[in-house]
N, C-alpha and C positions, 0 to 999 in steps of 0.2 A: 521476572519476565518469562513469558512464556516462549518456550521453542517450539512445543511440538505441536500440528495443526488443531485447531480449538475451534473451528467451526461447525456450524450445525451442517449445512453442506457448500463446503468448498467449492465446489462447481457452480454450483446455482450462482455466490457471490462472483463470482468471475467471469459468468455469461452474465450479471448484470452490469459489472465493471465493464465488457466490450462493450454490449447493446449502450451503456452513458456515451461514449465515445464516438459511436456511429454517424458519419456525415459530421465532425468536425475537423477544423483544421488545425494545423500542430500548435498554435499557439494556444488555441481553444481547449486543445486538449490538455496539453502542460496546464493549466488555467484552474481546469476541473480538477487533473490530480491531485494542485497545490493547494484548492483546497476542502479536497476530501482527507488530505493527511490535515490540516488543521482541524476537521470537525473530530476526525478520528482522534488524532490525539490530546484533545479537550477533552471527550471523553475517558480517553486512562488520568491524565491529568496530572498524574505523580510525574518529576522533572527528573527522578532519576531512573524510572523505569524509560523515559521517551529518550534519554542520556544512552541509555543501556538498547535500546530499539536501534536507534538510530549507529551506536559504532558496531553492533552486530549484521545490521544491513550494510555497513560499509563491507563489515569481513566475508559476505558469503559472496562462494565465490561464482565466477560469471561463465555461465555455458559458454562451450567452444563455439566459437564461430563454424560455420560447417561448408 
């Protein structure tokens, strides 16, 4: 599994990721995430690297409220 950022540019994917979102509603939105992580993790595929994705996103840990 990879940690460290592997993208070609980070940014660009993440103003794409807002701009999908734009003008929907929370459920629409939930909707789209649920299933851009199935497309995405069809693509890695391995069960034990998405095993290993998934309890490291559990562990990191969550900005302070502010």
């Amino acid at each position: 599994m990879k940690l460290a950022i592997h993208f070609q540019d980070a940014d660009a994917f993440y103003e794409q990721l807002l701009d999908a979102h734009e003008g929907l509603s929370r459920e629409d939105s939930e909707l789209l995430n649920a299933r851009l992580i199935l497309l995405l993790a069809n693509q890695v595929g391995d069960a034990r690297t998405l095993r290993e994705c998934i309890e490291a996103a559990r562990e990191m840990p969550t900005p302070a409220a502010e």
